[in-house]
PQR file with spaces between the fields and no chain letter, atoms N, CA, C, O and H, PARSE charges and radii, in Angstrom:
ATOM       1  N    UNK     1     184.917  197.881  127.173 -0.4000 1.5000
ATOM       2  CA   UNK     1     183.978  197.361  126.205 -0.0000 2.0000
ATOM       3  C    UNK     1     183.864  198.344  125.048  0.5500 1.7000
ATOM       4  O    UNK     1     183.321  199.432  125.237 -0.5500 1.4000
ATOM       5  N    UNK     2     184.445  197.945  123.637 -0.4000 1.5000
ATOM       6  CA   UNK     2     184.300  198.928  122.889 -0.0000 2.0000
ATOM       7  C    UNK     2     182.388  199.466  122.055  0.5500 1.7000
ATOM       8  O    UNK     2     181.559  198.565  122.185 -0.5500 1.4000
ATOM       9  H    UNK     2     184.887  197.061  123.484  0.4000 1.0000
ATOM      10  N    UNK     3     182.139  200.083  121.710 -0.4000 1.5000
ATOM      11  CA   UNK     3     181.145  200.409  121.071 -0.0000 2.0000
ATOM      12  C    UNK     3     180.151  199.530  119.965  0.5500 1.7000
ATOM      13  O    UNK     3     180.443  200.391  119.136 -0.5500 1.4000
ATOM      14  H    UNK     3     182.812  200.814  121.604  0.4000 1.0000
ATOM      15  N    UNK     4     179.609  198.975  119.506 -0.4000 1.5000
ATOM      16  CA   UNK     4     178.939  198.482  118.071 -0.0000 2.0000
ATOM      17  C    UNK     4     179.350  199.419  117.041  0.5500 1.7000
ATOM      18  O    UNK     4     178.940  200.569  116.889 -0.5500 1.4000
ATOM      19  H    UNK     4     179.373  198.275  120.180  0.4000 1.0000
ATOM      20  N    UNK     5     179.964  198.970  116.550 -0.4000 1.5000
ATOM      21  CA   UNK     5     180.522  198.984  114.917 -0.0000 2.0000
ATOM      22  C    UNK     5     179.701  200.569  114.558  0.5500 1.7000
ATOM      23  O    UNK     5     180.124  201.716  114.411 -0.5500 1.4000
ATOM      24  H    UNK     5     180.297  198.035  116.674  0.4000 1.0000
ATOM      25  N    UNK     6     178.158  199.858  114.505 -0.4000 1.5000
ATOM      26  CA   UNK     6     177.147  200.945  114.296 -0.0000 2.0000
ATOM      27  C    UNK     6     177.122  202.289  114.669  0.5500 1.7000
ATOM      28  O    UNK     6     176.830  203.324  114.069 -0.5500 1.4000
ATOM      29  H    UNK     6     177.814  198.927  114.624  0.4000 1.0000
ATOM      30  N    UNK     7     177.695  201.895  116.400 -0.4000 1.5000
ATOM      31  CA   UNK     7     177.089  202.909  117.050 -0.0000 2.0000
ATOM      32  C    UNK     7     178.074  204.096  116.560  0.5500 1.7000
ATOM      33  O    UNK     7     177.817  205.237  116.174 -0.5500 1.4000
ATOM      34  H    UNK     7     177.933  201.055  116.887  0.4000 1.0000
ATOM      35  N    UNK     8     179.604  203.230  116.759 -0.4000 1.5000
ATOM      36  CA   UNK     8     181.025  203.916  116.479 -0.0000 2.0000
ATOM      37  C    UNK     8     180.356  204.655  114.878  0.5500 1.7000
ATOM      38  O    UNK     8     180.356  205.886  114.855 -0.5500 1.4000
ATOM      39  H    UNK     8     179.812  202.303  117.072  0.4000 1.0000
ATOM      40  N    UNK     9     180.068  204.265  114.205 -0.4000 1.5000
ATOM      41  CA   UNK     9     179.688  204.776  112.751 -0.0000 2.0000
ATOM      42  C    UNK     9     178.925  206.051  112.991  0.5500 1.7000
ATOM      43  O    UNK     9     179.546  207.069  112.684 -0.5500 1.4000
ATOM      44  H    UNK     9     180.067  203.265  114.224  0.4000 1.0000
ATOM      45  N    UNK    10     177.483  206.247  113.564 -0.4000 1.5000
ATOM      46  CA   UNK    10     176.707  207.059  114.280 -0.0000 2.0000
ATOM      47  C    UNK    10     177.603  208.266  114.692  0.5500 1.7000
ATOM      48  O    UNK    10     177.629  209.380  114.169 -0.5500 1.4000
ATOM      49  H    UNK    10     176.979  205.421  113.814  0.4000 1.0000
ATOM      50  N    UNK    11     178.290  207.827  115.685 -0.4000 1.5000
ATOM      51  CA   UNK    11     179.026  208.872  116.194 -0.0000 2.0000
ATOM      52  C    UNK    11     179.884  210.139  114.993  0.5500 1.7000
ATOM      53  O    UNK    11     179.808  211.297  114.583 -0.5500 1.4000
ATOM      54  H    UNK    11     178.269  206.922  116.111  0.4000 1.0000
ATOM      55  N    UNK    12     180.580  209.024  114.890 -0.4000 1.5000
ATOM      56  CA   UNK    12     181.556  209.384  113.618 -0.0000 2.0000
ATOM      57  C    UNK    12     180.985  210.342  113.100  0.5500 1.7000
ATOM      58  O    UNK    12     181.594  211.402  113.241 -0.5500 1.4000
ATOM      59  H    UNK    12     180.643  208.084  115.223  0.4000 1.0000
ATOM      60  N    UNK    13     179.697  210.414  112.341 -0.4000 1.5000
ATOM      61  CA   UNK    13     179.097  210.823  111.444 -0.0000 2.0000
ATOM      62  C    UNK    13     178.432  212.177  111.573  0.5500 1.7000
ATOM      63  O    UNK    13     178.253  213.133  110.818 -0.5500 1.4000
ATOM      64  H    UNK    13     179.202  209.553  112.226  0.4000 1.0000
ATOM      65  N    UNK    14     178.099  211.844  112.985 -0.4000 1.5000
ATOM      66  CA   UNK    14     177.284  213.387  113.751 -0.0000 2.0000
ATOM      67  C    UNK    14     178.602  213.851  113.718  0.5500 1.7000
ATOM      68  O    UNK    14     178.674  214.694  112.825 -0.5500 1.4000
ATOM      69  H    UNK    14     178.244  211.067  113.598  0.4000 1.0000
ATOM      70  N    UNK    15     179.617  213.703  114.244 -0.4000 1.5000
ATOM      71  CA   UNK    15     180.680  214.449  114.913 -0.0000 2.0000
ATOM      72  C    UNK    15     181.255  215.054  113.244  0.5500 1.7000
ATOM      73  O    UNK    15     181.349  216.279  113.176 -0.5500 1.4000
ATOM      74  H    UNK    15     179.559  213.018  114.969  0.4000 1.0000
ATOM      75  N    UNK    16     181.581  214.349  112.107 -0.4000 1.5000
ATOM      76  CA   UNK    16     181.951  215.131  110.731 -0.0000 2.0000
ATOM      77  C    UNK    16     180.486  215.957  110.732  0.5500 1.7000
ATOM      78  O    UNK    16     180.670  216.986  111.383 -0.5500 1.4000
ATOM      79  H    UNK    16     181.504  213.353  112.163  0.4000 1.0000
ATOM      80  N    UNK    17     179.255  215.899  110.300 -0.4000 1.5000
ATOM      81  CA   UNK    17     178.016  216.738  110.270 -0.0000 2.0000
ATOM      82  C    UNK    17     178.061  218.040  111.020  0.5500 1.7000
ATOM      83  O    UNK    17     177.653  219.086  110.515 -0.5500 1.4000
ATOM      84  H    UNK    17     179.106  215.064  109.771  0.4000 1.0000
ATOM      85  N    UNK    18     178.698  217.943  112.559 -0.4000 1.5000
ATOM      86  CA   UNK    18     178.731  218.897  113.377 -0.0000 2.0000
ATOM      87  C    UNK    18     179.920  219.631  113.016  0.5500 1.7000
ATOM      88  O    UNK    18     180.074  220.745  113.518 -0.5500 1.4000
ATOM      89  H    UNK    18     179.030  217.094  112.970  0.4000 1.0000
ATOM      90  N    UNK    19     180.667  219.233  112.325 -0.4000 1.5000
ATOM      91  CA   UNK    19     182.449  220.288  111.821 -0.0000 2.0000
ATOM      92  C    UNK    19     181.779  220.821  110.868  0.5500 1.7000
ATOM      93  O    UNK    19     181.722  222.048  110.949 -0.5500 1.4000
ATOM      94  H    UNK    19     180.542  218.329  111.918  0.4000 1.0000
ATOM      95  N    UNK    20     180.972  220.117  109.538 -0.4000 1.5000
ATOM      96  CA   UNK    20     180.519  221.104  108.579 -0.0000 2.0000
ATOM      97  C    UNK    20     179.667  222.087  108.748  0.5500 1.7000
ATOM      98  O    UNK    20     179.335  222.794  107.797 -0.5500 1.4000
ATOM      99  H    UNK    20     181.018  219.120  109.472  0.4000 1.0000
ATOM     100  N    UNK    21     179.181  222.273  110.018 -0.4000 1.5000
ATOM     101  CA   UNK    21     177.952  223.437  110.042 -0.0000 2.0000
ATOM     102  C    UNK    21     178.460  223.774  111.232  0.5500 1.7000
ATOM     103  O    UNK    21     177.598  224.040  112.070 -0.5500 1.4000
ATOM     104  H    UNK    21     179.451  221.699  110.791  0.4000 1.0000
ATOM     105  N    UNK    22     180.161  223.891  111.777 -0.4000 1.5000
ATOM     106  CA   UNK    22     181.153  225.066  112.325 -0.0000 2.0000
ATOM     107  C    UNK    22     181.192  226.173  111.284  0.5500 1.7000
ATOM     108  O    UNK    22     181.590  225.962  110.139 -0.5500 1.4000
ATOM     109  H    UNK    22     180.861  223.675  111.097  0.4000 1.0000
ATOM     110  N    UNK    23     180.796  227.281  111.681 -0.4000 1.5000
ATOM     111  CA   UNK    23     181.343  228.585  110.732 -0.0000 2.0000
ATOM     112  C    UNK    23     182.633  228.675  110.765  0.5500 1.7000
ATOM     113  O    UNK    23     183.223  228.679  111.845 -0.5500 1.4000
ATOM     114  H    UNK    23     180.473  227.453  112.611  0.4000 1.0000
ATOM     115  N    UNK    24     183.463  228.787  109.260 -0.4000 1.5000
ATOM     116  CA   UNK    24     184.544  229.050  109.220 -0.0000 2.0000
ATOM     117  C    UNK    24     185.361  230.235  110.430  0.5500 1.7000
ATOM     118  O    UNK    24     186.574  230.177  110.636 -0.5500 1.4000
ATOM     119  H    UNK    24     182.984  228.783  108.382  0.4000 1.0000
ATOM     120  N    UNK    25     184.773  230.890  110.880 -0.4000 1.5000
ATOM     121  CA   UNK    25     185.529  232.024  111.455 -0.0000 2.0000
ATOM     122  C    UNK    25     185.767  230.890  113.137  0.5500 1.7000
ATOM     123  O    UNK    25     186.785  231.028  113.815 -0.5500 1.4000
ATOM     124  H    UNK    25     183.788  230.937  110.713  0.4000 1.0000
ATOM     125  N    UNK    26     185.148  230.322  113.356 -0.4000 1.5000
ATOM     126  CA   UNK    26     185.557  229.198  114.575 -0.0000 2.0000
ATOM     127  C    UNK    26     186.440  228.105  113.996  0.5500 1.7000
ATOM     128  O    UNK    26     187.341  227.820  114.785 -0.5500 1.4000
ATOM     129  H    UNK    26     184.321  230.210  112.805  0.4000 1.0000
ATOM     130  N    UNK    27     186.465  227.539  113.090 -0.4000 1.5000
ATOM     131  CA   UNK    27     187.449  226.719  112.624 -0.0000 2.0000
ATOM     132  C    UNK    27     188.687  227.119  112.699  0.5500 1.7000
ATOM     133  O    UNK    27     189.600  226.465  113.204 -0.5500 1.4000
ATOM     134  H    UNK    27     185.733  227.771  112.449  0.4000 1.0000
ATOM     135  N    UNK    28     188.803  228.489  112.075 -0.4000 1.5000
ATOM     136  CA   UNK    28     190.551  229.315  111.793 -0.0000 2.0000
ATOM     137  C    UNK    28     190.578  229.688  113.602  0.5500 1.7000
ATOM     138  O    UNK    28     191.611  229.458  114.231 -0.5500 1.4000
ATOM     139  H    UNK    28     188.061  229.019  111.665  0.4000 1.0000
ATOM     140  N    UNK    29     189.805  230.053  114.039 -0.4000 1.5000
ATOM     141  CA   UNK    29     190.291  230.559  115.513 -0.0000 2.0000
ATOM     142  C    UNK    29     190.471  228.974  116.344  0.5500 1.7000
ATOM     143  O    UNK    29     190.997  229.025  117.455 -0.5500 1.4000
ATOM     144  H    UNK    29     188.966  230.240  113.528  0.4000 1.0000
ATOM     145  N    UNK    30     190.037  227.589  115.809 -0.4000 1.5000
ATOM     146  CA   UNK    30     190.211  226.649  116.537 -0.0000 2.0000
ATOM     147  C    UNK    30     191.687  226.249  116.074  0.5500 1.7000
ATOM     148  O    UNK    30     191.793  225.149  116.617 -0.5500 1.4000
ATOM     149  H    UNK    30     189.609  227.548  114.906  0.4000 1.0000
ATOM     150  N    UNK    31     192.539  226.407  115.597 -0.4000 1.5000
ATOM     151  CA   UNK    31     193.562  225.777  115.117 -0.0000 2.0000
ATOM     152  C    UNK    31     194.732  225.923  115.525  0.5500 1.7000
ATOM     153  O    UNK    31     195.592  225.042  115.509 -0.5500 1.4000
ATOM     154  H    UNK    31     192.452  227.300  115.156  0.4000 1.0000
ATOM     155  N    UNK    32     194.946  227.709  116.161 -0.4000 1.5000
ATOM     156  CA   UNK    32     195.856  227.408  117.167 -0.0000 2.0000
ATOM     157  C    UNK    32     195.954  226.940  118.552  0.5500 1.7000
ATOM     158  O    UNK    32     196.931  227.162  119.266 -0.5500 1.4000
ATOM     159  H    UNK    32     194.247  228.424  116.174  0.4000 1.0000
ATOM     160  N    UNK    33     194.487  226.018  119.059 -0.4000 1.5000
ATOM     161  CA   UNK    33     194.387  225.515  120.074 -0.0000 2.0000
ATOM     162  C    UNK    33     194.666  224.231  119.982  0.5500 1.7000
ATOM     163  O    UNK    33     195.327  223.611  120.815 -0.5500 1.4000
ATOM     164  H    UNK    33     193.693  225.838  118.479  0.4000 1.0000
ATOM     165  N    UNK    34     194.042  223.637  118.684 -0.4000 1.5000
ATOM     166  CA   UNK    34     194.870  222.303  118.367 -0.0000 2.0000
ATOM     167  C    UNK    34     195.940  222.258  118.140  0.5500 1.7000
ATOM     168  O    UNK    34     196.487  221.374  118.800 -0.5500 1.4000
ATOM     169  H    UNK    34     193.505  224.141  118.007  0.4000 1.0000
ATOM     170  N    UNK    35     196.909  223.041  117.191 -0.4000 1.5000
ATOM     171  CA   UNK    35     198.797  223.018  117.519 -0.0000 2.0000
ATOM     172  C    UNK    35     198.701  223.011  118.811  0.5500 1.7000
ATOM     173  O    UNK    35     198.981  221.876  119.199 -0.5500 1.4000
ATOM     174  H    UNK    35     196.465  223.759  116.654  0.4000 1.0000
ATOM     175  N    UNK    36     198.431  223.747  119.737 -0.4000 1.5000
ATOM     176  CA   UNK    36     199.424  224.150  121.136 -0.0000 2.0000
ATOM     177  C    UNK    36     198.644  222.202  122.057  0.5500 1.7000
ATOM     178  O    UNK    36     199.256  221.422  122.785 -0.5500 1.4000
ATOM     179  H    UNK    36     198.204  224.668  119.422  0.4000 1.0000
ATOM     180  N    UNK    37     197.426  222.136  121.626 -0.4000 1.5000
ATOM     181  CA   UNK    37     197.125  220.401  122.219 -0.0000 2.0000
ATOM     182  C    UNK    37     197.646  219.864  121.505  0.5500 1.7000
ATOM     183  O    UNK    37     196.579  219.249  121.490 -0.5500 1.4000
ATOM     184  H    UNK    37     196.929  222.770  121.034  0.4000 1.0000
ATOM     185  N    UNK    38     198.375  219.306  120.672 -0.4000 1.5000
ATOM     186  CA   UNK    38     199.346  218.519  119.744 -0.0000 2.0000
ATOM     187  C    UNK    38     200.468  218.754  120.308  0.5500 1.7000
ATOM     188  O    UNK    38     201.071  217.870  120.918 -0.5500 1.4000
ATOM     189  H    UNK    38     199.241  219.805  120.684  0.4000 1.0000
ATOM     190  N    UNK    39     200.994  220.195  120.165 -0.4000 1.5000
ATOM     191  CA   UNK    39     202.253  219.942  120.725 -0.0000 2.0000
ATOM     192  C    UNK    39     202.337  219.829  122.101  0.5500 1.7000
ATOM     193  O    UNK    39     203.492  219.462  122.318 -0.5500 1.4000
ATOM     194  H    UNK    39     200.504  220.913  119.669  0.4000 1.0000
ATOM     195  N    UNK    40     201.700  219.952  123.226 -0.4000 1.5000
ATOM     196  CA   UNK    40     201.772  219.544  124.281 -0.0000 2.0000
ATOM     197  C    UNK    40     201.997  217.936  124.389  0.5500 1.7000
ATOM     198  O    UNK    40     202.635  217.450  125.322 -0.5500 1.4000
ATOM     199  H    UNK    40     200.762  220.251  123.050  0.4000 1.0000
ATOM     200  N    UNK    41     201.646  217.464  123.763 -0.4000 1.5000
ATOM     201  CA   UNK    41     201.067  215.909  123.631 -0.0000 2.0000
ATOM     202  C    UNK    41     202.604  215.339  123.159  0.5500 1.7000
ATOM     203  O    UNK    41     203.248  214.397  123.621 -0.5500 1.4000
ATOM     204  H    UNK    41     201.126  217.859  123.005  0.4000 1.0000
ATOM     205  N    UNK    42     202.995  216.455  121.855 -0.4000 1.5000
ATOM     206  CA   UNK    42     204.528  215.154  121.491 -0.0000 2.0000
ATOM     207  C    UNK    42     205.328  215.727  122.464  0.5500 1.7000
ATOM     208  O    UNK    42     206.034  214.856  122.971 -0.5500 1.4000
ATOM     209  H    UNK    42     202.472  217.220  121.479  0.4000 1.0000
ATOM     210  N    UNK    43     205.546  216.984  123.009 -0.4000 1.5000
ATOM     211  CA   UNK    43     206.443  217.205  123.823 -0.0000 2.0000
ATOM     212  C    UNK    43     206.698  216.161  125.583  0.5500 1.7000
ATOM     213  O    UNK    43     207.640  215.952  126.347 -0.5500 1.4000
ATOM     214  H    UNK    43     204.972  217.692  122.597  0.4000 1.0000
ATOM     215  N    UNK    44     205.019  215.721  125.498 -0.4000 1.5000
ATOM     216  CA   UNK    44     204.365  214.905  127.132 -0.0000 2.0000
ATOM     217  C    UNK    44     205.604  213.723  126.476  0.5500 1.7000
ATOM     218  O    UNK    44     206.757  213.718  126.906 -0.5500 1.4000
ATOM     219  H    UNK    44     204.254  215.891  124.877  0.4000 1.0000
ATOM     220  N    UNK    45     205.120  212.774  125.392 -0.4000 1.5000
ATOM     221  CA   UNK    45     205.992  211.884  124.952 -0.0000 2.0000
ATOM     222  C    UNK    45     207.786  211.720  124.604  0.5500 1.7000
ATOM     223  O    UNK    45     208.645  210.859  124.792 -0.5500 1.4000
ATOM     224  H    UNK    45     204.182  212.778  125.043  0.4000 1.0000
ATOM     225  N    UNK    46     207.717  213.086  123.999 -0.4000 1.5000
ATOM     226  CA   UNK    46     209.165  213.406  124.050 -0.0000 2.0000
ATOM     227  C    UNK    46     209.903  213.488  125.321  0.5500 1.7000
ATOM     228  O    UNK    46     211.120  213.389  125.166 -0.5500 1.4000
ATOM     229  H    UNK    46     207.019  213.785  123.846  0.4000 1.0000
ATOM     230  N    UNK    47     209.472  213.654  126.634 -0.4000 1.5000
ATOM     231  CA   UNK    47     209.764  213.441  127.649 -0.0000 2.0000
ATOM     232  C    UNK    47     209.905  212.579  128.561  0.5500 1.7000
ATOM     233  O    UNK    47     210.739  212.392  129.447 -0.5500 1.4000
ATOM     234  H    UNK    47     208.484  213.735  126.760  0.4000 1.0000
ATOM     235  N    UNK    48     208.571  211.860  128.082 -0.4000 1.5000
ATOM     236  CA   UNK    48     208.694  210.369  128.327 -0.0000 2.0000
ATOM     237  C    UNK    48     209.818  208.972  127.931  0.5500 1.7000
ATOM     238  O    UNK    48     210.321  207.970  128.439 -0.5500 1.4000
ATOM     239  H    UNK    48     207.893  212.012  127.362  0.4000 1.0000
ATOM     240  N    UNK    49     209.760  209.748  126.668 -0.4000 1.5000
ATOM     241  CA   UNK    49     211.296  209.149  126.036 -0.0000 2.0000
ATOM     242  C    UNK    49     212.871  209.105  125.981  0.5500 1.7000
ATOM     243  O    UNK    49     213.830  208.548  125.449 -0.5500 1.4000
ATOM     244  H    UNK    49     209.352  210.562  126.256  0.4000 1.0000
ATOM     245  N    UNK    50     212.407  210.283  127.094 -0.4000 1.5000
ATOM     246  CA   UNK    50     214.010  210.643  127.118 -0.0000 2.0000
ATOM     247  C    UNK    50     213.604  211.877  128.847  0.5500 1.7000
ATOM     248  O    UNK    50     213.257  213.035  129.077 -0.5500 1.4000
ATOM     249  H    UNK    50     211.627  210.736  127.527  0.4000 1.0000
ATOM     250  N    UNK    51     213.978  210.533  129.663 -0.4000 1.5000
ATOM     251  CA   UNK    51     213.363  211.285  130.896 -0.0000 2.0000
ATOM     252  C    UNK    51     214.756  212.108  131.236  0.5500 1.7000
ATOM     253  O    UNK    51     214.611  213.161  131.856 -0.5500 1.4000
ATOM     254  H    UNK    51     214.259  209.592  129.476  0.4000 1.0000
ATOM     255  N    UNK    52     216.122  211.695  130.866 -0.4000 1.5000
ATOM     256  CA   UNK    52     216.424  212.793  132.005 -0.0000 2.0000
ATOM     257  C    UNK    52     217.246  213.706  130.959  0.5500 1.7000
ATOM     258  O    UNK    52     218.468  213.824  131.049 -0.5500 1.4000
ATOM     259  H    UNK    52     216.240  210.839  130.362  0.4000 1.0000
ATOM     260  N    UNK    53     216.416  214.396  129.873 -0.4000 1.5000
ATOM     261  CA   UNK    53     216.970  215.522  128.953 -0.0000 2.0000
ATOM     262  C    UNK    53     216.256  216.469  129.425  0.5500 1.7000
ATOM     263  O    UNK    53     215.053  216.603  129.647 -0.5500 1.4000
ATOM     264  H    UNK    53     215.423  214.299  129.800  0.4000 1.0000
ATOM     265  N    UNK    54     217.382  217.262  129.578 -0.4000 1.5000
ATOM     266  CA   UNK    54     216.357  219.078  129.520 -0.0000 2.0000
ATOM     267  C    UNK    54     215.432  219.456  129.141  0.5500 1.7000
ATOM     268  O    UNK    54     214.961  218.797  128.215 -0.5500 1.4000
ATOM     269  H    UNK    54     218.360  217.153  129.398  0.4000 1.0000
ATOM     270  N    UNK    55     214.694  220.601  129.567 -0.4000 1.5000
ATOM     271  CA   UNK    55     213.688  221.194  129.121 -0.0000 2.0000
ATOM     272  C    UNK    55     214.033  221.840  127.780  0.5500 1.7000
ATOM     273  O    UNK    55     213.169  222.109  126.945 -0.5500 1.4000
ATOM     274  H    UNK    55     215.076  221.136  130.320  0.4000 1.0000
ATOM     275  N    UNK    56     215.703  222.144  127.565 -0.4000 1.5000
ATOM     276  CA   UNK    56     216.134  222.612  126.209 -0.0000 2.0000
ATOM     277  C    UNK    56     216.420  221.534  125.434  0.5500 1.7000
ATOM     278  O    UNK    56     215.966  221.441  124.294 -0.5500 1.4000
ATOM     279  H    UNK    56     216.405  221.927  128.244  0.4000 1.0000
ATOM     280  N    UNK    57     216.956  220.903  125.805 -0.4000 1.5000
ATOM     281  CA   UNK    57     217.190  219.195  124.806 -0.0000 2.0000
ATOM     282  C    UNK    57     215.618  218.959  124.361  0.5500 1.7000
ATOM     283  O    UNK    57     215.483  218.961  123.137 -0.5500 1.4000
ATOM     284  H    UNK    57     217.325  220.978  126.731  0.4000 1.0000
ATOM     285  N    UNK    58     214.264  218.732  125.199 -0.4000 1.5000
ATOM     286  CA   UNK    58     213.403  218.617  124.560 -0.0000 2.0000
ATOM     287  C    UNK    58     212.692  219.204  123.570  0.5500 1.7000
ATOM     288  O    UNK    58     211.986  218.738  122.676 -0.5500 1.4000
ATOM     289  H    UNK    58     214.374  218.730  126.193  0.4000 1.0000
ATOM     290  N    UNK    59     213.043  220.477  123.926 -0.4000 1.5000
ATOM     291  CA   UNK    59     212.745  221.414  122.438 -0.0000 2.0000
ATOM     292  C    UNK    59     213.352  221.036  121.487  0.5500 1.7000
ATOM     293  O    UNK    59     212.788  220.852  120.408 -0.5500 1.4000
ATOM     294  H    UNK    59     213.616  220.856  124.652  0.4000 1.0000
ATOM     295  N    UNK    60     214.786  220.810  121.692 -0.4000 1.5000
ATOM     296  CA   UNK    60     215.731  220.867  120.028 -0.0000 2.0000
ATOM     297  C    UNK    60     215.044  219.334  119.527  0.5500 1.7000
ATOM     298  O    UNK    60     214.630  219.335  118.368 -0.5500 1.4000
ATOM     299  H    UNK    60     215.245  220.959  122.568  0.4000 1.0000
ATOM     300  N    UNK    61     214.887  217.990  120.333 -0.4000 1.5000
ATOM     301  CA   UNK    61     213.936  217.266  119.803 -0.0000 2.0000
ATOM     302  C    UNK    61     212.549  217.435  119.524  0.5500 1.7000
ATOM     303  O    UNK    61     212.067  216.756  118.617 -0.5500 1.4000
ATOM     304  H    UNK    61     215.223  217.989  121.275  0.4000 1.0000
ATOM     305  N    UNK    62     211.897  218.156  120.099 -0.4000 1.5000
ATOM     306  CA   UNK    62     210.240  218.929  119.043 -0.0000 2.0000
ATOM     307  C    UNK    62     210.836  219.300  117.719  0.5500 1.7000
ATOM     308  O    UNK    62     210.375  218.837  116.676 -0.5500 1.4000
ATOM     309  H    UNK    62     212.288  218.707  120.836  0.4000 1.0000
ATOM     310  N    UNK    63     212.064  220.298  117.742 -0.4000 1.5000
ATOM     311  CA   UNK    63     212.655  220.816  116.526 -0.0000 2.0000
ATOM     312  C    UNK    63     212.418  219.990  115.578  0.5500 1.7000
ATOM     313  O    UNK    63     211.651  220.078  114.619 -0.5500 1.4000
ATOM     314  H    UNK    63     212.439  220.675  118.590  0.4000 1.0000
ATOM     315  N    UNK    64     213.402  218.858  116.031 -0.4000 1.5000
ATOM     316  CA   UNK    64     213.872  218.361  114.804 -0.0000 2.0000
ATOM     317  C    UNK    64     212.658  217.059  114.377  0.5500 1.7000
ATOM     318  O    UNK    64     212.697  216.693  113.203 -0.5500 1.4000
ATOM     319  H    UNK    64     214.025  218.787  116.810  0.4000 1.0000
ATOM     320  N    UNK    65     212.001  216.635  114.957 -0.4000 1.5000
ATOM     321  CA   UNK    65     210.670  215.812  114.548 -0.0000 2.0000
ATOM     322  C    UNK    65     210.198  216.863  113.356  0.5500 1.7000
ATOM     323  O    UNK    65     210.432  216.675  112.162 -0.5500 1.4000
ATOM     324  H    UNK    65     211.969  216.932  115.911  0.4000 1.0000
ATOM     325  N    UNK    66     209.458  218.057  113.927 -0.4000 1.5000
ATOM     326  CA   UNK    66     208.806  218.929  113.203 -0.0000 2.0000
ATOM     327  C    UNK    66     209.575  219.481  111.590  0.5500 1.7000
ATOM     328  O    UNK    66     209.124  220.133  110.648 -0.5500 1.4000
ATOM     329  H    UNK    66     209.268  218.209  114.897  0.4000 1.0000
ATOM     330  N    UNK    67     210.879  218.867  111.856 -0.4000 1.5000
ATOM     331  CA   UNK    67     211.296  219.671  110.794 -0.0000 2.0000
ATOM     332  C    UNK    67     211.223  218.175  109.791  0.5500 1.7000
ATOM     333  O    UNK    67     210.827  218.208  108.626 -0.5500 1.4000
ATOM     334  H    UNK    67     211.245  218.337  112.621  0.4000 1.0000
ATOM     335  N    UNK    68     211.787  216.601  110.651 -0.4000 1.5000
ATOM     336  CA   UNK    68     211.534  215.510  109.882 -0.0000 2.0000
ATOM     337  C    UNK    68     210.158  215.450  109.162  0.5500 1.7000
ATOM     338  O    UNK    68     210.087  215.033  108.006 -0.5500 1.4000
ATOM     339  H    UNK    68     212.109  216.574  111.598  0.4000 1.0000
ATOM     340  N    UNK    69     209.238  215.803  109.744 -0.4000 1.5000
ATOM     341  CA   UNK    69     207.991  215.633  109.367 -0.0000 2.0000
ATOM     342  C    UNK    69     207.511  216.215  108.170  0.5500 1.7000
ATOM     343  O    UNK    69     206.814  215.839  107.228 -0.5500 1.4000
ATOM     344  H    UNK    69     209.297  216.142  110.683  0.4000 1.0000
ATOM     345  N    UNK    70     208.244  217.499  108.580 -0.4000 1.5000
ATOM     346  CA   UNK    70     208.020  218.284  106.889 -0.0000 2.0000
ATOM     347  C    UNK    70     208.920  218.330  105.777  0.5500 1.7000
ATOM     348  O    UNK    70     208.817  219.037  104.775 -0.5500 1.4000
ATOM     349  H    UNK    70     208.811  217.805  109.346  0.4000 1.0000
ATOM     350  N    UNK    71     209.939  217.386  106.101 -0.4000 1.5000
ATOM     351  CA   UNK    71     210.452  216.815  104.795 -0.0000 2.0000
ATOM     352  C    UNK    71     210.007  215.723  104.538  0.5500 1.7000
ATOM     353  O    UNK    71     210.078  215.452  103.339 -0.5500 1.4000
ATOM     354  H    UNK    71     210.023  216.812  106.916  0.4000 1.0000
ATOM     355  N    UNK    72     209.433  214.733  105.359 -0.4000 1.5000
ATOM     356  CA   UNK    72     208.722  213.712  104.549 -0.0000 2.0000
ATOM     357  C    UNK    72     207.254  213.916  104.575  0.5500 1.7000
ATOM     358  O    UNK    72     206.521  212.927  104.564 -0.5500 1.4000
ATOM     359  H    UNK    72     209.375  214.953  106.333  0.4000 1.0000
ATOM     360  N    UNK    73     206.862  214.873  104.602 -0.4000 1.5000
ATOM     361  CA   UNK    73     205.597  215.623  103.868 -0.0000 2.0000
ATOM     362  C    UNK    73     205.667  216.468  102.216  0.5500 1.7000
ATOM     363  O    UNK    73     204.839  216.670  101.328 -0.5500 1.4000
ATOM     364  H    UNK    73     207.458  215.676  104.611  0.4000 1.0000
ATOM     365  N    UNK    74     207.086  216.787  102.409 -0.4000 1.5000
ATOM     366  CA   UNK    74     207.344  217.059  101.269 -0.0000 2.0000
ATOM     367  C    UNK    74     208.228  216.477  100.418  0.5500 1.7000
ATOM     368  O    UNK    74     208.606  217.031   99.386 -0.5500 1.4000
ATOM     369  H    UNK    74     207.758  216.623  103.130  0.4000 1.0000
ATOM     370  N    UNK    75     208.761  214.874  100.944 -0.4000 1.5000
ATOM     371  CA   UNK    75     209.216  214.006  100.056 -0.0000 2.0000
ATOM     372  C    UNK    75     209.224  212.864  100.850  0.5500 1.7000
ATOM     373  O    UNK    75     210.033  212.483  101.696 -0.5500 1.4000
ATOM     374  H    UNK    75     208.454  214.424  101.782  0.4000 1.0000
ATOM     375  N    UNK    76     207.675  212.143  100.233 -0.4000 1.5000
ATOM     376  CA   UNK    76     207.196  211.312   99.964 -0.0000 2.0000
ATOM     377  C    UNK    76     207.994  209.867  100.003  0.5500 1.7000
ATOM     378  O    UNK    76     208.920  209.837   99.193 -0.5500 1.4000
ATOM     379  H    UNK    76     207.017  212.452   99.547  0.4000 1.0000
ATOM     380  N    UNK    77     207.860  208.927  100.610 -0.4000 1.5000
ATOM     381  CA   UNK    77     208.737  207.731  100.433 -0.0000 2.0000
ATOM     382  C    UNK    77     207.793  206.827   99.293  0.5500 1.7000
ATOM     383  O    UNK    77     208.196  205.738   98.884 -0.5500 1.4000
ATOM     384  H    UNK    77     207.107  208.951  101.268  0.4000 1.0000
C-alpha cells in the first residue's frame, strides 16, 4: 500500500530540512559511505547480470560503466 501523496510530500520534505541542518563536516565524511553503498549495489547487479563472470570480469565491467558514465556526463546526448 503506497503512502498519500501528502504524506509522501511530508516526508520528503523533513528528510531535505534534515540534510540542510547536517553540518558540512558530516556531509564530506558521509560520501565515501555512499560511493562504497552505490558501488556495492551496481556491482550486486553487475553480477546478477552476468552470473557466471569472475570476480575480475566484474570489476573490468564496474570499470567500464563508470568510465561510460563519465563520458556521457561529460557529453551530453
Amino acid at each position: 500500500m503506497e503512502p498519500a501523496p501528502q504524506l509522501a510530500d511530508a516526508l520528503f520534505i523533513q528528510k531535505v530540512l534534515r540534510a540542510r541542518r547536517t553540518p558540512p563536516e558530516k556531509k564530506f565524511l558521509a560520501a565515501p559511505r555512499l560511493f562504497e553503498y552505490t558501488r556495492r549495489i551496481a556491482l550486486s547487479a553487475l553480477r546478477a547480470e552476468n552470473p557466471h563472470a569472475s570476480p575480475e570480469q566484474i570489476r573490468a565491467l564496474f570499470r567500464q560503466r563508470r568510465k561510460l558514465t563519465r563520458f556521457l556526463e561529460e557529453h551530453p546526448l
